[in-house]
DRENLOSE-474648 format. One record per residue (C-alpha): residue number from 1; residue in one letter; x, y, z. Coordinates in steps of 0.02 Angstrom, whole numbers, plus 32768, in hexadecimal, padded with zeros to 4 digits. Example, Ala and Ser with C-alpha at 12.3 -4.5 7.8 and 13.67 -1.06 7.14 Angstrom:
2
i; aa; xx; yy; zz
1; A; 8267; 7F1F; 8186 .
2; S; 82AC; 7FCB; 8165 .
% end
This chain:
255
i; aa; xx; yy; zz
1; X; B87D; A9D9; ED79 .
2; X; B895; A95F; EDFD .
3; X; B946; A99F; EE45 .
4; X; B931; AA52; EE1B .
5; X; B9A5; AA71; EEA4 .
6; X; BA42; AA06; EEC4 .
7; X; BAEE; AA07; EEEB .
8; X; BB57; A979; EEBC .
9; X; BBF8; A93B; EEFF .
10; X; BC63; A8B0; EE99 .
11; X; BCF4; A86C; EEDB .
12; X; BD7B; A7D9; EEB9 .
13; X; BE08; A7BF; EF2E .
14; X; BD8F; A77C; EFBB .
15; X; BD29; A726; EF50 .
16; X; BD95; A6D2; EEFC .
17; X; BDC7; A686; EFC0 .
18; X; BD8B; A5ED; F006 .
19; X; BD62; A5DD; F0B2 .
20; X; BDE3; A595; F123 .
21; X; BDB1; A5B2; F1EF .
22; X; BE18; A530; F250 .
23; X; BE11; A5AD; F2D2 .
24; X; BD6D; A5F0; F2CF .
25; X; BD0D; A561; F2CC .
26; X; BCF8; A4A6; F287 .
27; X; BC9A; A450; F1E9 .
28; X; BC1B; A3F5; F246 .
29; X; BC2F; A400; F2FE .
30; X; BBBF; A456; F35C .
31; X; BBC2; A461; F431 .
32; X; BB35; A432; F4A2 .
33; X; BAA7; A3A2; F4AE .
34; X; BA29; A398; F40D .
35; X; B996; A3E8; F46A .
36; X; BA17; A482; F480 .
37; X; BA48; A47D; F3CE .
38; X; B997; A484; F395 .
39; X; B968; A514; F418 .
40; X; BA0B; A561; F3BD .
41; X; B9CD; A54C; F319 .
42; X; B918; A56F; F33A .
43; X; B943; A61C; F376 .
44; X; B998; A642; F2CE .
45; X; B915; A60F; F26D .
46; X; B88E; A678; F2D6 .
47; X; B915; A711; F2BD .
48; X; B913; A6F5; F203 .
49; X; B853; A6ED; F202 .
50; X; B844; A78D; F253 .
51; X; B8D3; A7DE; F1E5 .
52; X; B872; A792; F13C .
53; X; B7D9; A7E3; F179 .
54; X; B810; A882; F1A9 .
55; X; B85A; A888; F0E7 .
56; X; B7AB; A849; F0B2 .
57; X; B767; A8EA; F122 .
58; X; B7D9; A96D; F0D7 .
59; X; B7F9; A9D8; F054 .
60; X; B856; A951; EFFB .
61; X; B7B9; A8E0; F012 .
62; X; B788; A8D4; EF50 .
63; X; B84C; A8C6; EF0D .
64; X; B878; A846; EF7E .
65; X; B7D8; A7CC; EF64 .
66; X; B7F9; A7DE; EE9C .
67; X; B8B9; A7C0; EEC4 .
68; X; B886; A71C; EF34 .
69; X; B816; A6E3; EE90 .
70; X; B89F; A6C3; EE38 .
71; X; B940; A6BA; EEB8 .
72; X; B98F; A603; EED1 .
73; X; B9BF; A62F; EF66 .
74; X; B9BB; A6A7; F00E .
75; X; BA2C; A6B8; F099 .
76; X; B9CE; A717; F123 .
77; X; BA36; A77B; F193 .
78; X; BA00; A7AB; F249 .
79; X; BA3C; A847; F28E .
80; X; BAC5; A83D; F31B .
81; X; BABA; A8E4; F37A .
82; X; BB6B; A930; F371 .
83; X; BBAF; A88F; F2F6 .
84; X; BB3D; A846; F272 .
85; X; BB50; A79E; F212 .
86; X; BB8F; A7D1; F17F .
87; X; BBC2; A897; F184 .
88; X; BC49; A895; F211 .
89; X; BCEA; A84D; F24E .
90; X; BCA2; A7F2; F2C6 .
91; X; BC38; A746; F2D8 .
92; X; BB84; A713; F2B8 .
93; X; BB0F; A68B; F27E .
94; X; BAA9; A688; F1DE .
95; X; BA32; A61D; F17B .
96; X; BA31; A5F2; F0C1 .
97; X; B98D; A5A3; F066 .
98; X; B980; A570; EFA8 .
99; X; B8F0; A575; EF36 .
100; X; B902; A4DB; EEDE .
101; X; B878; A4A1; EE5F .
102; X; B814; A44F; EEEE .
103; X; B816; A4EE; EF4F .
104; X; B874; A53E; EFE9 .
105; X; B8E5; A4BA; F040 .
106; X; B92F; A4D6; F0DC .
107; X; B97B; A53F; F129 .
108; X; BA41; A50E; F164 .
109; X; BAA3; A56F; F1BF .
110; X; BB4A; A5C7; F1AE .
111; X; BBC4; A62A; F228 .
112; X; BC3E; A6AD; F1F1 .
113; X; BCD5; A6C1; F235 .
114; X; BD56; A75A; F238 .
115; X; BD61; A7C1; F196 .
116; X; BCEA; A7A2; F10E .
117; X; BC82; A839; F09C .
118; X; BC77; A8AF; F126 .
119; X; BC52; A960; F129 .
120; X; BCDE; A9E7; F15B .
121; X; BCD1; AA60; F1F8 .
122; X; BC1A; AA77; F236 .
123; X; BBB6; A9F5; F209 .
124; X; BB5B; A9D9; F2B2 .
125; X; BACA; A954; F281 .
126; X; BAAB; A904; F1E3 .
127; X; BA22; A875; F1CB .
128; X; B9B9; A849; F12B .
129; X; B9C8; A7B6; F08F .
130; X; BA38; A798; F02B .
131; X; B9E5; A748; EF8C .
132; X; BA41; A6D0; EF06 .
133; X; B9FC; A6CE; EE60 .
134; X; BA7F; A63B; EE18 .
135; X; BA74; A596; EE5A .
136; X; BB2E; A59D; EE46 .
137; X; BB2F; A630; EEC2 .
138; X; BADF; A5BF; EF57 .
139; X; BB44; A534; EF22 .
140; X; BBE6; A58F; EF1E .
141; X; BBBF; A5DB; EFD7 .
142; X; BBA1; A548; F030 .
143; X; BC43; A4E5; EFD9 .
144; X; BCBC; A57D; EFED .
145; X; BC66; A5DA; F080 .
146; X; BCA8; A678; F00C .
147; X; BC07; A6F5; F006 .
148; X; BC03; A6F5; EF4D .
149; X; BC5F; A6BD; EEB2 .
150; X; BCED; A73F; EE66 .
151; X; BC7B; A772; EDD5 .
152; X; BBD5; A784; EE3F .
153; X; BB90; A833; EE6C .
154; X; BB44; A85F; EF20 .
155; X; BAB9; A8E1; EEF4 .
156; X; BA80; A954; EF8B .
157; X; B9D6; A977; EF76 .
158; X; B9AE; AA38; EFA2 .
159; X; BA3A; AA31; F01D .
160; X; BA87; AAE0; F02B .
161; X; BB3D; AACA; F00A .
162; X; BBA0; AAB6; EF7F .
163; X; BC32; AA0D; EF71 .
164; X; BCE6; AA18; EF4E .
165; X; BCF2; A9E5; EE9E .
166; X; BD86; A97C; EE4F .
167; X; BDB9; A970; EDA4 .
168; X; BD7C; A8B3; EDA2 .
169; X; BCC1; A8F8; EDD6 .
170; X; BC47; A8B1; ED60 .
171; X; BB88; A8EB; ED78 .
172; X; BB10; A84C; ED74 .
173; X; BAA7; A862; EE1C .
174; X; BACF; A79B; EE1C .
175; X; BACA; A7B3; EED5 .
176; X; BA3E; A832; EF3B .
177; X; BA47; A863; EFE4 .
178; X; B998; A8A5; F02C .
179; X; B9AE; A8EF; F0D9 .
180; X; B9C3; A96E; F148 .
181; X; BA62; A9D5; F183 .
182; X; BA88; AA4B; F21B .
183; X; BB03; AAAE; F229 .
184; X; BB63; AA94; F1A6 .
185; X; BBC8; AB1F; F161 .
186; X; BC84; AAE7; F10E .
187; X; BC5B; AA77; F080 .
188; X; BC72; A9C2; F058 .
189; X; BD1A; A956; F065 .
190; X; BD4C; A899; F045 .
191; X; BDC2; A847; F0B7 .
192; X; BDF4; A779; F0CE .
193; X; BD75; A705; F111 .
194; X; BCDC; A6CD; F101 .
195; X; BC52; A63E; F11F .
196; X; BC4D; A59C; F181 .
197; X; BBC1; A516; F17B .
198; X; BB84; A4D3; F224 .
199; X; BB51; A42B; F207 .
200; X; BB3A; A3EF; F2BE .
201; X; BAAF; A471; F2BA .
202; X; BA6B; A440; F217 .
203; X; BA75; A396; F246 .
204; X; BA0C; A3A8; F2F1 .
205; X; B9AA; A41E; F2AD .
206; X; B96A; A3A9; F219 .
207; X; B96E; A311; F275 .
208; X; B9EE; A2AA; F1FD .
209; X; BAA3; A267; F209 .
210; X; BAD5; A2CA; F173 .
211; X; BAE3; A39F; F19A .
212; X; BB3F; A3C1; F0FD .
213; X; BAE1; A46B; F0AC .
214; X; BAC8; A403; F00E .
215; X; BA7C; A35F; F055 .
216; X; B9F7; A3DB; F0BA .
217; X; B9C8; A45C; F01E .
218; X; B9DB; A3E0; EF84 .
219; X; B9CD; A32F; EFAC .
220; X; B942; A320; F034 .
221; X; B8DF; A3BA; F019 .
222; X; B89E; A3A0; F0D6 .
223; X; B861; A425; F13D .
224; X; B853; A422; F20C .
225; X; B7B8; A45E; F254 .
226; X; B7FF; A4F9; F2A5 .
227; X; B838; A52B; F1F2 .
228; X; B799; A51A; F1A7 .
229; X; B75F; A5CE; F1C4 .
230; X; B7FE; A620; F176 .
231; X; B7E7; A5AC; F0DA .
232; X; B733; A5BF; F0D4 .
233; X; B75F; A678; F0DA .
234; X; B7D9; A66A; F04A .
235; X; B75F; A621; EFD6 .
236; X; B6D8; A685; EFFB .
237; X; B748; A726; EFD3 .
238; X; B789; A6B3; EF27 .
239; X; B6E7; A6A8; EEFB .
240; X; B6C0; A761; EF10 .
241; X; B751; A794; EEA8 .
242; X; B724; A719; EE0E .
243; X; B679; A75A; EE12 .
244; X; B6C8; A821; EE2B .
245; X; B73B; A7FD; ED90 .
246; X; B6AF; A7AA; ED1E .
247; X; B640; A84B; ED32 .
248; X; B6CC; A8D5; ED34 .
249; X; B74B; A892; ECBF .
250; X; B7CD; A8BE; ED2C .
251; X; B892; A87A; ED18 .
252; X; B8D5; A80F; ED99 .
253; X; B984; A80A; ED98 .
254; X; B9C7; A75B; ED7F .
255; X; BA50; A6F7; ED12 .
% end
């Protein structure tokens, strides 16, 4: 079977949360001249290229090119060194792409603020892709910044822990993280917190007047030169999954 070996971890009170960082940082605003924003952006996108491959590389290789044949989404996580994007308490940039019926689109860019799904004690780096196999799912991220809806499941793929479980956990595997931990040794937590969308960036980045997530994945489909070797990347591994699944038979988890 596809996840022989998984751990899941379900829960509701953050979830249910939408994002609110007045604090943290602004819905659309973005510091610095355009050529700085697109430096800022390009870097990402090279980090998330490198981070896609190395999952392409690895043991996970197979799993996560079937999982990208049929996700609808993928939110690629660089690691952070001591703080990561999404498994700290800390800060850190992200990008999101959707697989709509023309293809990849993307990707736009998110920032996390304090709390979020972080790990307890000893997570030291965390980086990999988070893959979202509802439309809904992406949809629901980039309008509530919350990680995942209250009835969606994170699945760890061969990640050696085990998740604090909750009387509202439901096993789906709606949601699948494919990564890489170190150090890690206490468990999984929730806490508040969550997602913001940086739309100055998108907006630079994609060359339009309009950096709302949505407008950039669903409505114009268009894709920046410096982008086009993480999408063509994407596809490629799609298409390698499809083809994987046709000869094997093998479930993909999905809605």
């Amino acid at each position: 079977m596809l996840m022989a070996k998984k751990h899941l971890i379900r829960g509701v009170c953050i979830l249910l949360m939408p994002l609110v960082l007045v604090a943290c940082a602004s819905r659309g605003t973005e510091s610095g001249s355009g050529a700085s924003a697109e430096a800022t952006a390009q870097g990402l996108v090279d980090s998330a290229a490198h981070i896609l491959q190395a999952g392409l590389d690895g043991e996970q290789g197979q799993e996560l090119r079937q999982l990208l044949s049929q996700a609808r989404g993928a939110m690629i996580v660089p690691g952070m060194g001591s703080v990561s994007f999404l498994f700290s308490l800390g800060g850190g940039n992200g990008l999101m792409l959707a697989q709509t019926d023309s293809g990849w689109t993307g990707p736009v860019f998110l920032t996390k603020g304090t709390g979020g799904l972080g790990m307890q004690a000893g997570v030291t780096r965390v980086s990999g892709i988070i893959l979202y196999m509802r439309d809904e799912d992406v949809r629901y991220v980039l309008e509530t910044g919350a990680l995942l809806q209250g009835r969606a499941a994170i699945t760890f793929l061969d990640a050696d822990f085990e998740g604090n479980r909750t009387p509202e956990f439901v096993e789906t595997g709606d949601v699948i993280f494919v990564g890489r931990t170190e150090g890690l040794y206490a468990g999984v937590g929730v806490s508040t917190g969550g997602l913001s969308n940086r739309t100055g960036l998108n907006a630079a980045y994609h060359r339009t007047a309009d950096g709302r997530p949505e407008h950039v994945l669903f409505e114009t489909g268009t894709v920046p030169d410096g982008a086009r070797p993480l999408i063509d990347m994407l596809e490629d591994a799609a298409a390698q999954g499809r083809e994987a699944t046709k000869k094997d038979g093998t479930v993909v988890p999905s809605n």
